[in-house]
TORMI-425920 format. One record per residue (C-alpha): residue number from 0; residue in three letters; chain; x, y, z. Coordinates in pm, 1 decimal, decimal comma. Layout:
BEGIN
    i   aa  ch        xx        yy        zz
  NUM  ALA   A         X         Y         Z
...
This chain:
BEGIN
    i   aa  ch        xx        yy        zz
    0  UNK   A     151,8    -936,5   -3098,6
    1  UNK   A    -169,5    -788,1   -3044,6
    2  UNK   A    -198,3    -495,3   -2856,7
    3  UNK   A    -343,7    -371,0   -2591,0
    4  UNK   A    -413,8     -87,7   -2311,7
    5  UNK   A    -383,6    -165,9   -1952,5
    6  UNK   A    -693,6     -25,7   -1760,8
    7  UNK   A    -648,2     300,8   -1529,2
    8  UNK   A    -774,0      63,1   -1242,2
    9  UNK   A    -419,8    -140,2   -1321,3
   10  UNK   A    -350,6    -501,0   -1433,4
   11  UNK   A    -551,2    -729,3   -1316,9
   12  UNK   A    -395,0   -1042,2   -1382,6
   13  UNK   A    -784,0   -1260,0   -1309,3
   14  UNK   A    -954,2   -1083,0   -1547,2
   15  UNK   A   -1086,4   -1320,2   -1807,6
   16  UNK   A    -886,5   -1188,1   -2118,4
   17  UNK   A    -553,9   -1157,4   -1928,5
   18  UNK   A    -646,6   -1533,3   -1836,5
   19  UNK   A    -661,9   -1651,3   -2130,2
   20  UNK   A    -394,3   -1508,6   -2308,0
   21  UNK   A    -196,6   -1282,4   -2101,1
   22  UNK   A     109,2   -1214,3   -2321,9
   23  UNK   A     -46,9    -881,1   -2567,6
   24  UNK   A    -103,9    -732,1   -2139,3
   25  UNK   A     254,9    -847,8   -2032,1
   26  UNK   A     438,3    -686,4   -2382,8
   27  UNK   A     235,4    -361,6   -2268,3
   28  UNK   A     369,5    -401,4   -1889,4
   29  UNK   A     760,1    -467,9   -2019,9
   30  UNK   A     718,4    -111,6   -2319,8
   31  UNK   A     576,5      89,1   -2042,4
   32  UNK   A     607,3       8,7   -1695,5
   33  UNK   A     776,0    -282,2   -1589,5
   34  UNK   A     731,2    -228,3   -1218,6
   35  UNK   A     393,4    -190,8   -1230,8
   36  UNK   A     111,4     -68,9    -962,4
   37  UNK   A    -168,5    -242,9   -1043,4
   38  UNK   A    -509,2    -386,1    -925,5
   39  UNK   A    -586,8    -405,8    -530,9
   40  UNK   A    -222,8    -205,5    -513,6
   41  UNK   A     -40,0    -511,6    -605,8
   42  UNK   A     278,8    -458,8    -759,4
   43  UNK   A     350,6    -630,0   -1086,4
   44  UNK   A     767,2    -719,7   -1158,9
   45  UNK   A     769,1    -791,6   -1543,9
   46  UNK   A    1193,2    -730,1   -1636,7
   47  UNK   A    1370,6   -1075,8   -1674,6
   48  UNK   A    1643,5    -871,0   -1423,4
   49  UNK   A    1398,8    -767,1   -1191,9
   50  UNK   A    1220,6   -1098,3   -1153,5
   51  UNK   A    1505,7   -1257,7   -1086,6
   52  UNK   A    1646,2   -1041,7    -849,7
   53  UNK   A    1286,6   -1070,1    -671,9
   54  UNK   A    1306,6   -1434,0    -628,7
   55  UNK   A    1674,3   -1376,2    -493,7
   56  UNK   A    1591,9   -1090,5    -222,0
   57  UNK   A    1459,0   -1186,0     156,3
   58  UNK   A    1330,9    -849,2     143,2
   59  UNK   A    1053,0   -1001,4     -72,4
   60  UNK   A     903,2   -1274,1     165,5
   61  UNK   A     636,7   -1525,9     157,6
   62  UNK   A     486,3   -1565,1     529,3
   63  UNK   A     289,3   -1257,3     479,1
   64  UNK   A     148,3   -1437,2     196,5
   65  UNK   A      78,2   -1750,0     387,9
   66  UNK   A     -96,9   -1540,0     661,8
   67  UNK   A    -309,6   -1364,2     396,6
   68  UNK   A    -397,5   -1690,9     179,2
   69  UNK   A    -467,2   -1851,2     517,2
   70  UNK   A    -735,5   -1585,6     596,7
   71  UNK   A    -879,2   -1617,3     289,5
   72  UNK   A    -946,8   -1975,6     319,5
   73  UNK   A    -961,7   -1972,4     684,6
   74  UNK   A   -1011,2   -2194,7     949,1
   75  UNK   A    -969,6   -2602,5     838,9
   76  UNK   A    -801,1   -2847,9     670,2
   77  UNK   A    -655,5   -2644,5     402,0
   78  UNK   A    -473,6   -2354,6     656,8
   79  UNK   A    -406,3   -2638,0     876,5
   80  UNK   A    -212,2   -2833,4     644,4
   81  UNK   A     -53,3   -2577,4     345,0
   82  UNK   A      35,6   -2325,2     610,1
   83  UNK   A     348,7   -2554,5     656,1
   84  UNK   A     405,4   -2639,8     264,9
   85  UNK   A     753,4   -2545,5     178,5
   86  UNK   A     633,2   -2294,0     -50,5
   87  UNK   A     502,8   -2065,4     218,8
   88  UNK   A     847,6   -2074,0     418,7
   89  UNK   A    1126,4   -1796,0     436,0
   90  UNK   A    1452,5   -1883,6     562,1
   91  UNK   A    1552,1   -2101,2     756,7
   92  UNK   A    1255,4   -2306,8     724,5
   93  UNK   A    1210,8   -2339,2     318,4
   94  UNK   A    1567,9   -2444,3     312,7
   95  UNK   A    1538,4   -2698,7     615,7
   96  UNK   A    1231,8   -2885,7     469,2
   97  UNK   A    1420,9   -2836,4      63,4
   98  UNK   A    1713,5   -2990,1     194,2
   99  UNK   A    1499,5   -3354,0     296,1
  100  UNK   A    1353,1   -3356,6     -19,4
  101  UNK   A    1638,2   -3267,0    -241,7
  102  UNK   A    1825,0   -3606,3    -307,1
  103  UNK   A    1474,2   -3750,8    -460,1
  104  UNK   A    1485,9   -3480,0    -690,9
  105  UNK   A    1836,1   -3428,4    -805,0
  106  UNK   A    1977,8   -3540,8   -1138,5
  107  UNK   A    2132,1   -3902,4   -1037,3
  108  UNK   A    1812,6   -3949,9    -857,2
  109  UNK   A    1594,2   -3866,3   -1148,8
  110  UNK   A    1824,9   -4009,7   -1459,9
  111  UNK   A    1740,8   -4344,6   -1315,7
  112  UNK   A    1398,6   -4334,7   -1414,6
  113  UNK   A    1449,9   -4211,9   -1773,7
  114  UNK   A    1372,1   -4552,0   -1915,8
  115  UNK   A    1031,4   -4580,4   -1651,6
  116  UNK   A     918,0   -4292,7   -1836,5
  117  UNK   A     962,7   -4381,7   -2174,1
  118  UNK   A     811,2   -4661,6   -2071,5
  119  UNK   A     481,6   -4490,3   -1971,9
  120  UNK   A     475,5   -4263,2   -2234,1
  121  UNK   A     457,8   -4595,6   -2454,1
  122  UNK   A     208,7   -4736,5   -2255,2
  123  UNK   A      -6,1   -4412,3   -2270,6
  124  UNK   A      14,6   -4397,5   -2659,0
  125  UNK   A     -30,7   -4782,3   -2749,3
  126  UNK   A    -425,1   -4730,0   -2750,2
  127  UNK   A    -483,3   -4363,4   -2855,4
  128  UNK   A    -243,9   -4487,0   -3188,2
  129  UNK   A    -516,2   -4734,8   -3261,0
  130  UNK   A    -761,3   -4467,3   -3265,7
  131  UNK   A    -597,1   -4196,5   -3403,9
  132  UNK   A    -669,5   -3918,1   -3169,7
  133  UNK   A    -673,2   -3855,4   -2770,0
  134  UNK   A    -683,8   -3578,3   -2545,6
  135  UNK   A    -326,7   -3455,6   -2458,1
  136  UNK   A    -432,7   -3386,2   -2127,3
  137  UNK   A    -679,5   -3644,2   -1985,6
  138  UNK   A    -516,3   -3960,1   -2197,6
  139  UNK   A    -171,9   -3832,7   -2171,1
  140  UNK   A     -57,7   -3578,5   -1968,0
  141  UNK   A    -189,6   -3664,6   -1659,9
  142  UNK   A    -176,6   -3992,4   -1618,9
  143  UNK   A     211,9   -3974,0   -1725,9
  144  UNK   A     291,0   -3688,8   -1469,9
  145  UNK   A      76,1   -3858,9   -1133,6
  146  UNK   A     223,3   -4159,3   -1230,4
  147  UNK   A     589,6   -4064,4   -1164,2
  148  UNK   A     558,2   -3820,7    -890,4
  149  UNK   A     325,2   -4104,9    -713,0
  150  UNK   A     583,5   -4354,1    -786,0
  151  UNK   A     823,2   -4168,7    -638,6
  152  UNK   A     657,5   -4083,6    -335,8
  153  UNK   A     506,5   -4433,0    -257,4
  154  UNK   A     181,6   -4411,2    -365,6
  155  UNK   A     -26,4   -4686,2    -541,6
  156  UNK   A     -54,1   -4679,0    -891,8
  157  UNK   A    -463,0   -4758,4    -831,1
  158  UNK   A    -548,8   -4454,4    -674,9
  159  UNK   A    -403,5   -4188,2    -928,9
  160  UNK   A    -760,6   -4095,3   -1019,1
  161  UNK   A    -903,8   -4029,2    -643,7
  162  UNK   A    -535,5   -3863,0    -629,7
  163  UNK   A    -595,2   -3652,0    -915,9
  164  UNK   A    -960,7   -3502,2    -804,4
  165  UNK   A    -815,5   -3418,5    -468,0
  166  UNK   A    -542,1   -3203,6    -648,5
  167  UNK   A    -809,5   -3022,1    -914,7
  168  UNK   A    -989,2   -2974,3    -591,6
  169  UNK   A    -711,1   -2836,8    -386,9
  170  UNK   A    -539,1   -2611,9    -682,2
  171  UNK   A    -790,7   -2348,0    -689,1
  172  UNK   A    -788,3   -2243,5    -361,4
  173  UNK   A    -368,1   -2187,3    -356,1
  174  UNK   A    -462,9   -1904,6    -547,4
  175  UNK   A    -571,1   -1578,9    -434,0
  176  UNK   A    -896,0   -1538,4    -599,4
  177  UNK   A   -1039,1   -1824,2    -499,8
  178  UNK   A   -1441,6   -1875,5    -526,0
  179  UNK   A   -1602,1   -1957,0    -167,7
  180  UNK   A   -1723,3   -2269,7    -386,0
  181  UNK   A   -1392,6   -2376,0    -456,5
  182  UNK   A   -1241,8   -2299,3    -123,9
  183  UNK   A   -1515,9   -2488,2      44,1
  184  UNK   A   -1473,2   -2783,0    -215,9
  185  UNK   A   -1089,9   -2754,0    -118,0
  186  UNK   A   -1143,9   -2816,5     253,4
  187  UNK   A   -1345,3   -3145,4     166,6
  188  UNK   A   -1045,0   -3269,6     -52,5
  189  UNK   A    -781,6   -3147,9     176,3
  190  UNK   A    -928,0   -3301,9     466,4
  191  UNK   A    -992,0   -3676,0     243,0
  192  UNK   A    -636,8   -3669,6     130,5
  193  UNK   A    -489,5   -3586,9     455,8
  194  UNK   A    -662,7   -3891,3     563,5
  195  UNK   A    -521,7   -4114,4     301,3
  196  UNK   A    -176,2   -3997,7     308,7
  197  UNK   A    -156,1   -4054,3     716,3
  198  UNK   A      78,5   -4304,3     794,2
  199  UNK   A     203,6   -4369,7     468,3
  200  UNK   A     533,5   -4624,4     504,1
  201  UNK   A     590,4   -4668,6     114,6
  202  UNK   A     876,1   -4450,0    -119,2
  203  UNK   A     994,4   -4022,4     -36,2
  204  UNK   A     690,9   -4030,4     244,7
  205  UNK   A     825,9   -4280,6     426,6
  206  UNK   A    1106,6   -4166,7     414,8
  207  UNK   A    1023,6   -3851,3     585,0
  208  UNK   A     793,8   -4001,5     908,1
  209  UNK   A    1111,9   -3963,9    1092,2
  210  UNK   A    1187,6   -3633,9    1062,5
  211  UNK   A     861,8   -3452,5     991,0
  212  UNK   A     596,2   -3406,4    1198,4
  213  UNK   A     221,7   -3538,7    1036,2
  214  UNK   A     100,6   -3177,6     958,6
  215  UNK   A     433,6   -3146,2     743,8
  216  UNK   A     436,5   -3459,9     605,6
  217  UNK   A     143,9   -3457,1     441,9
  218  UNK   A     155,2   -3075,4     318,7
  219  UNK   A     511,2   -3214,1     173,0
  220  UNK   A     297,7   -3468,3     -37,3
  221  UNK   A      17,4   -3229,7    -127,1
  222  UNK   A     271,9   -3034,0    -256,4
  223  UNK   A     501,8   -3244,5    -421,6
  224  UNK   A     164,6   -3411,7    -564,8
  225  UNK   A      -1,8   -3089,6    -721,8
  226  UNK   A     345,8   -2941,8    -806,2
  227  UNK   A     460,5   -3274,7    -942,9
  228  UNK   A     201,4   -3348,9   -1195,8
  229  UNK   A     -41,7   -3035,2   -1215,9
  230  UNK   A     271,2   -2826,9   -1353,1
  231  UNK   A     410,8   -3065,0   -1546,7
  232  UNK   A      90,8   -3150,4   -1694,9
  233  UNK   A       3,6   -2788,7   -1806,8
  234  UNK   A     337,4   -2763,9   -1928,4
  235  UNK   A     287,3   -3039,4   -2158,6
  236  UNK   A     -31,0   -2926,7   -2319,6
  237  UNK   A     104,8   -2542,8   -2364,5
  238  UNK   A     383,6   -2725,3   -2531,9
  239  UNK   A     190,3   -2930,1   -2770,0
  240  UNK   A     -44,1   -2652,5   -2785,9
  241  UNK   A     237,5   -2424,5   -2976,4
  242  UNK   A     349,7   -2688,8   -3201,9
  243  UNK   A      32,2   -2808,4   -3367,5
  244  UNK   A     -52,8   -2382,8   -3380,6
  245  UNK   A     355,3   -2340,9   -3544,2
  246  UNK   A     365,4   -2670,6   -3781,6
  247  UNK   A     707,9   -2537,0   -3938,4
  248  UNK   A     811,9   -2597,9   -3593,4
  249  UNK   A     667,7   -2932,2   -3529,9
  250  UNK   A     810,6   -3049,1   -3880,6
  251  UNK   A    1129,3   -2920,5   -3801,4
  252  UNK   A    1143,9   -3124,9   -3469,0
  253  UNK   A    1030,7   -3423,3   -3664,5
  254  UNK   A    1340,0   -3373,0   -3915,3
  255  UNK   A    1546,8   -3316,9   -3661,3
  256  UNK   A    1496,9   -3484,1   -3306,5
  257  UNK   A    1881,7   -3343,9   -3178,3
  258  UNK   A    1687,9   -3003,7   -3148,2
  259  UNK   A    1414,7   -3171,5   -2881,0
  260  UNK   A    1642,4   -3076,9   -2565,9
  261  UNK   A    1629,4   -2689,7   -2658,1
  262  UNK   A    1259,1   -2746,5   -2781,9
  263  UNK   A    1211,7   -2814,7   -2452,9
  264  UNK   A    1355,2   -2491,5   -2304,9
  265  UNK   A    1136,3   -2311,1   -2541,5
  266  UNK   A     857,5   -2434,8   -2455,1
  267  UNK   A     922,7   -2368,5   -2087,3
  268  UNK   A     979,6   -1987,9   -2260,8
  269  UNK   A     719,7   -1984,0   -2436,9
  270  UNK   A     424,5   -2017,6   -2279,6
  271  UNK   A     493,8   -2128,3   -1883,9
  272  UNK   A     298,6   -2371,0   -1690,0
  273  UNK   A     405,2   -2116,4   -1368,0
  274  UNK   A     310,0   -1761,1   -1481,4
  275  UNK   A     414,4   -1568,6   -1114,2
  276  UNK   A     491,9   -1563,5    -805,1
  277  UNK   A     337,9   -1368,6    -487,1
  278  UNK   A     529,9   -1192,9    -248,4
  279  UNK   A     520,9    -923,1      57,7
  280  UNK   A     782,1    -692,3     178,1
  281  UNK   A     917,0    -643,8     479,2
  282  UNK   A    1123,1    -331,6     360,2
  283  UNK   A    1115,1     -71,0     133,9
  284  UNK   A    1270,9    -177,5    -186,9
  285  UNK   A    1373,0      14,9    -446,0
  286  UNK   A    1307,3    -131,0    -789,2
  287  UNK   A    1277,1     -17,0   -1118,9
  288  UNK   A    1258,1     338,0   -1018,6
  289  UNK   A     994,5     279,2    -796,0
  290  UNK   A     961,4     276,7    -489,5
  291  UNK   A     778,5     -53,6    -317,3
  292  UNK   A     687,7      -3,4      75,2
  293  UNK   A     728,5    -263,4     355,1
  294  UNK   A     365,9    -454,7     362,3
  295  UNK   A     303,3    -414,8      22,2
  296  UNK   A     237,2    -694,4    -231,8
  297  UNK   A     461,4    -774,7    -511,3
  298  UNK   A     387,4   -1004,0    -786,9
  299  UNK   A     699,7   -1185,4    -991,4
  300  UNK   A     509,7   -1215,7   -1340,1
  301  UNK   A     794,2   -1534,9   -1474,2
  302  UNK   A     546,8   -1570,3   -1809,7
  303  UNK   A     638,0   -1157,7   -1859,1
  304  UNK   A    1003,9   -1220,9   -1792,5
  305  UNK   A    1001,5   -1496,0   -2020,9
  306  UNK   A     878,3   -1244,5   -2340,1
  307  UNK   A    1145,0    -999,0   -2175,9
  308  UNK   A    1337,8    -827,8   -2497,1
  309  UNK   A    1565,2    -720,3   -2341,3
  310  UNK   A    1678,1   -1105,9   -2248,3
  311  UNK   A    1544,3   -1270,4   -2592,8
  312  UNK   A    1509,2   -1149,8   -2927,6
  313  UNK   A    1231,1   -1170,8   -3103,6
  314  UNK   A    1078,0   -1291,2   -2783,9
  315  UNK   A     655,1   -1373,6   -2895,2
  316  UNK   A     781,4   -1590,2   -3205,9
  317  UNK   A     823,1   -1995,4   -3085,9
  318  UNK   A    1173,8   -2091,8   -3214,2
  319  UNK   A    1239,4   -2426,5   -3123,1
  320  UNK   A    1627,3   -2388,3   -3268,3
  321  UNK   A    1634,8   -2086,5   -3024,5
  322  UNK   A    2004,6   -2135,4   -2820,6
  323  UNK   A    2107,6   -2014,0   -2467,5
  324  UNK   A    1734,8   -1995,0   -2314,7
  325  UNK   A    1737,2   -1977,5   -1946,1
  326  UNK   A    1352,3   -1916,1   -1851,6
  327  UNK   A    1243,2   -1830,1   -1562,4
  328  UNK   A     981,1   -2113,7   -1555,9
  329  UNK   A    1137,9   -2301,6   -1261,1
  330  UNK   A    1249,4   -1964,5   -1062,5
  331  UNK   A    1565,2   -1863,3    -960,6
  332  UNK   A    1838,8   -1903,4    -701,5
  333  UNK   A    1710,6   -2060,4    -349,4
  334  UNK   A    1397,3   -2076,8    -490,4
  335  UNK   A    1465,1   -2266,0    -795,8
  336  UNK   A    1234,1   -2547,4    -852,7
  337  UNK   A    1375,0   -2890,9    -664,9
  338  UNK   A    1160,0   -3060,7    -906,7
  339  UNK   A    1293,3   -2899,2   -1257,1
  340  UNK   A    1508,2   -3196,4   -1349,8
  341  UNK   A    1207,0   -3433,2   -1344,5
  342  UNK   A    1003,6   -3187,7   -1523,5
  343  UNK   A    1241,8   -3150,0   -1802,1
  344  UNK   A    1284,3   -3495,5   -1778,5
  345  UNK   A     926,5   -3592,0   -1861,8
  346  UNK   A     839,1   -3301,6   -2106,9
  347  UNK   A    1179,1   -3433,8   -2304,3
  348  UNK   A    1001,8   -3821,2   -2315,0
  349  UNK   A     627,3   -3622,1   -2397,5
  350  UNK   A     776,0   -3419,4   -2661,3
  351  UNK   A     973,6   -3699,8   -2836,9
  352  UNK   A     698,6   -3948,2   -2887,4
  353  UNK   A     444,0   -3684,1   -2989,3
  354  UNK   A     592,5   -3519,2   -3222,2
  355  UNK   A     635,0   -3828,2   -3405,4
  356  UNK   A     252,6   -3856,9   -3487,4
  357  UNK   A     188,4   -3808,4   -3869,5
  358  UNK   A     -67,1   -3548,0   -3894,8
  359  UNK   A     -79,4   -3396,8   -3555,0
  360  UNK   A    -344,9   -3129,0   -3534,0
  361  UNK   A    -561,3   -2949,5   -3292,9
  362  UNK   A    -906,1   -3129,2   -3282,7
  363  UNK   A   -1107,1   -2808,2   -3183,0
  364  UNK   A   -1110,5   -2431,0   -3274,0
  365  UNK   A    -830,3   -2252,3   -3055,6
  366  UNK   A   -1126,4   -2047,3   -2977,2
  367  UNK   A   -1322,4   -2356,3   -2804,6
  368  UNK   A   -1002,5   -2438,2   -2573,6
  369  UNK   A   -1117,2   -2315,2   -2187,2
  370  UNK   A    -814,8   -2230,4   -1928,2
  371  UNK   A    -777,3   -2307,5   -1582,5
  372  UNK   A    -939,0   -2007,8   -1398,3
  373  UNK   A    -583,3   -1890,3   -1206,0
  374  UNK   A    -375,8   -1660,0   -1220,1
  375  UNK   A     -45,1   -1827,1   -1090,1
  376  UNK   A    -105,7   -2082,7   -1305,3
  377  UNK   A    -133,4   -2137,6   -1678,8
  378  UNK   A    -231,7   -2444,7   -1894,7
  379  UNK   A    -595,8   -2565,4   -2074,7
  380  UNK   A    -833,0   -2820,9   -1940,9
  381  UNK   A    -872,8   -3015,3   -2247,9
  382  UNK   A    -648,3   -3046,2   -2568,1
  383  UNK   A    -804,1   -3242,9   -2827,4
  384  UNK   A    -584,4   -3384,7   -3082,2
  385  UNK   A    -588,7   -3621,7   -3373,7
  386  UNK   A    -353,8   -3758,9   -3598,7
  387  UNK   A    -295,1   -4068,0   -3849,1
  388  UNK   A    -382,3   -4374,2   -3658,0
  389  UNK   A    -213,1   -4720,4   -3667,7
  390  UNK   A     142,5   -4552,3   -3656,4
């Protein structure tokens, strides 16, 4: 692990090198000061412990971050709509709207569509196998991800790419250094998908006209939407991403496909899709030894709590026969991800057919591959691959 010094101004998790590879600044932040003041006076929770116990503790709230997100933006679709997403809400509102939602998402639910998704994944590969190489994200990825969660929500299969551009649109702005250009680009999409998902009759939306009013019906979509594919997406490129960089690891998986369900929880380790979470107090907390003051801003860095030694040995080397992993990728407690089973769902189809590729290698320098400019979120653009075709 390469190391490195964490300017006196404090980590700043949008500066370009922490972007694109963040881990060397998060093993500094877990030696030397796990509860961490950093840039703008944020404060940065790195400890596996102390993450989750942030996630767990009302003290650490999310309307303040609403409010603030919502001024950044300001006035329009966007605030209009997200203001009422589920992942803005305390209690008893984020449990109210989880609750409608939850029987979509929970195992039964989601184990019926097991063979659906094997079947796309097939359908996905059949012509990149002809050609012997495709981009993991743009061929793959995507399409398999939108495909599900738009199945599952009602929406027609034709309009996944119009679907898709609204959510690139829309992601930026949900984080908290957003550009004016991508805010303003974020109204335009918020407002055209807001339009298109009014009235909708079909699958989960429909299901909800009764009991939601339109502002929250169609934040529920946007959300389950962008966190439904956009997560699950990244997730599988920073998967495939480590395998074709460890190649003992991809052969192992090929030798032995029983290992593919903890492969999958590695990966999830490894390098999250989800890197943190924002907060605000309304207390003091003591954490850490440190003292955190009602208003302030608290950051719950999962991607440093995943390389947490003190929870996993040896935690920067990929170990895909690594046992009892538990990340932190999907949070914790009441805040736990209703969407995790579906995610490890999918990544458990991705990962099985891809690994089975003869020759699977990165198509590019490492150095050429450009991440998504966030820093909630974690996963590449574009991952070229190629591998023996005809297979």
């Amino acid at each position: 692990m390469t190391q490195v010094d964490v300017p006196t101004a404090g980590f700043d998790p949008s500066h370009v090198d922490v972007r694109r590879d963040p881990y060397p600044h998060y093993h500094w932040l877990l030696r030397n000061d796990p509860v961490h003041r950093g840039a703008n006076g944020i404060w940065f929770v790195t400890r596996y412990a102390d993450v989750r116990a942030v996630l767990g503790d009302e003290r650490f709230a999310r309307a303040g971050i609403r409010d603030f997100w919502a001024s950044i933006v300001g006035t329009g679709p966007l605030s209009g709509i997200l203001t009422s997403t589920v992942l803005f809400q305390d209690e008893p509102e984020h449990t109210r709207l989880r609750s409608l939602i939850a029987g979509a998402f929970g195992p039964r639910a989601v184990r019926d569509l097991e063979q659906r998704i094997d079947s796309i994944v097939a359908d996905l590969l059949t012509p990149a196998l002809a050609r012997g190489r495709m981009d993991v994200i743009d061929d793959f990825a995507y399409p398999l991800a939108l495909t599900v969660i738009s199945s599952i929500l009602g929406l027609p299969q034709e309009d996944l790419a119009r679907i898709r551009a609204w959510s690139l649109a829309i992601g930026p702005t949900l984080d908290l250094v957003a550009s004016p250009e991508e805010i303003a680009l974020g109204q335009t999409a918020m407002a055209e998908i807001t339009e298109y998902l009014t009235g909708r009759t079909d699958g989960l939306l429909g299901e909800l006209a009764p009991v939601l009013s339109h502002e929250e019906i169609v934040s529920m979509g946007v959300t389950l939407i962008f966190a439904g594919h956009e997560t699950v997406t990244n997730q599988i490129g920073n998967g495939v991403l480590a395998l074709v960089r460890e190649p003992g690891q991809l052969a192992l998986l090929r030798e032995r496909p029983g290992l593919l369900p903890g492969a999958v929880e590695e990966v999830l380790r490894y390098d999250s899709a989800v890197q943190a979470n924002s907060r605000q107090l309304t207390d003091d907390v003591e954490l850490g030894g440190r003292t955190l003051r009602r208003g302030e801003f608290a950051v719950a860095v999962l991607g440093a709590a995943n390389r947490d030694p003190a929870q996993f040995a040896d935690p920067d080397r990929f170990d895909v026969t690594r046992t009892g992993v538990r990340p932190m990728s999907f949070g914790s407690g009441i805040r736990h991800c209703v969407g995790a089973v579906l995610a490890r769902i999918e990544l458990l189809a991705a990962l099985r057919a891809l690994v089975r590729l003869p020759g699977l290698e990165l198509a590019c320098s490492p150095d050429d591959l450009v991440y998504h400019r966030s820093t909630m979120f974690r996963g590449v653009l574009s991952l070229p691959v190629t591998f023996t075709a005809g297979t």
